[in-house]
C-alpha positions as CSV (number, residue, x, y, z in Angstrom):
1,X,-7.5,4.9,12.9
2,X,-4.7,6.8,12.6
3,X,-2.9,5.3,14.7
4,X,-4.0,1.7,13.5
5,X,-1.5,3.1,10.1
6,X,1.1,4.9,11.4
7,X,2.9,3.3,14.1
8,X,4.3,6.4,15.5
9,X,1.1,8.1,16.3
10,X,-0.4,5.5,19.2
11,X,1.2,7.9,21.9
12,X,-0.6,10.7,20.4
13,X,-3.7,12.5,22.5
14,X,-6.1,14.2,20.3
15,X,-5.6,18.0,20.0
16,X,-2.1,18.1,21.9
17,X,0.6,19.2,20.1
18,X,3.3,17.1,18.5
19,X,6.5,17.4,16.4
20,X,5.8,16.9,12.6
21,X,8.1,14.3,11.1
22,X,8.0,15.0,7.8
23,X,8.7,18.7,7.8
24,X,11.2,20.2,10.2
25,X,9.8,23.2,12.5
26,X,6.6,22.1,11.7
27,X,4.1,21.3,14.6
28,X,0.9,18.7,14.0
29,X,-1.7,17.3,16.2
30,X,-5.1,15.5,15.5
31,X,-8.6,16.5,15.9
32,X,-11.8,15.0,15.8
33,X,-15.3,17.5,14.7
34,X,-18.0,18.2,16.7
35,X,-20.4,18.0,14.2
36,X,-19.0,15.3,12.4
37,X,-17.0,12.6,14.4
38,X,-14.3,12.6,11.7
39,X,-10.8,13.0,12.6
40,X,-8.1,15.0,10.5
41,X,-4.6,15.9,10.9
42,X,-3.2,19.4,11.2
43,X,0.2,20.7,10.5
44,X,1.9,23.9,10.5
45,X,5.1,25.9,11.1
46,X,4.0,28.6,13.9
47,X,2.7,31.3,13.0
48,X,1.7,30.5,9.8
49,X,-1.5,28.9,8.3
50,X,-2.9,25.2,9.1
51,X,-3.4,22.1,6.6
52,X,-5.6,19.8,7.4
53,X,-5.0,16.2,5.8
54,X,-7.5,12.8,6.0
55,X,-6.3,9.7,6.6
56,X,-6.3,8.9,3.1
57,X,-4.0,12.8,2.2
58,X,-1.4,10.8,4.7
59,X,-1.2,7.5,3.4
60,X,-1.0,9.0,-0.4
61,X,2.0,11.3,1.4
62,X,3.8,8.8,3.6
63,X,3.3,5.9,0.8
64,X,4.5,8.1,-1.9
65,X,1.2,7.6,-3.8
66,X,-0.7,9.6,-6.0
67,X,-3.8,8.1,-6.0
68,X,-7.1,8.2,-3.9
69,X,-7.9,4.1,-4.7
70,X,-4.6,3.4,-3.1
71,X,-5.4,5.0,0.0
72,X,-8.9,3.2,0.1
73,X,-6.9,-0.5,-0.5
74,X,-4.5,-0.2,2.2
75,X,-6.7,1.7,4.7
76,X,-9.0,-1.4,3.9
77,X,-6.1,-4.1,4.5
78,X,-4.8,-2.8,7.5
79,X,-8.7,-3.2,9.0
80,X,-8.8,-6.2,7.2
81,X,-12.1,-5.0,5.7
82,X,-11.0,-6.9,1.9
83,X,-14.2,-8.4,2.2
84,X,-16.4,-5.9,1.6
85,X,-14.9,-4.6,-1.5
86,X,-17.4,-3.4,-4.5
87,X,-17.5,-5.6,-7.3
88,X,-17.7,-2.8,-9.5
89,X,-14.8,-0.8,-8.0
90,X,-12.8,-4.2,-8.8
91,X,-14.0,-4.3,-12.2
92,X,-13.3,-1.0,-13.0
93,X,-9.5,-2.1,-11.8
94,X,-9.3,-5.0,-14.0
């Protein structure tokens, strides 16, 4: 999916390398569990620790969002899942 949201990341191969955009110096690459299925994406400047981040950590980043919901909504529009939205989720909005 995350390449469904982020444009630049269809050329990407899980678990190969890549240059990070946002920071300078800083490597990423994407990798799906074994136990799980889920994907994540990695950063880090070499030689220093990892960060993983969810689809949902990027889109808050990228979109300049704080705020889980946010993710959710447009994850959910660019599927085009806006039919199965909760009606109590939406009346907690209004």
């Amino acid at each position: 999916m995350f390449e469904l949201v982020f444009e630049n990341l269809k050329k990407i191969q899980i678990d190969r390398v890549f240059a990070y955009e946002l920071i300078e110096g800083n490597r990423a690459w994407i990798s799906q569990s074994k136990d799980t299925g889920i994907y994540r994406y990695f950063t880090m400047y070499p030689d220093s620790r990892s960060f993983g981040f969810s689809i949902f950590d990027l889109i808050e980043i990228i979109d300049g969002v704080n705020g889980f919901q946010y993710a959710v909504d447009k994850l959910a529009q660019v599927l085009n899942l806006n039919d199965l939205k909760d009606e109590w989720v939406e009346a907690q909005k209004k």
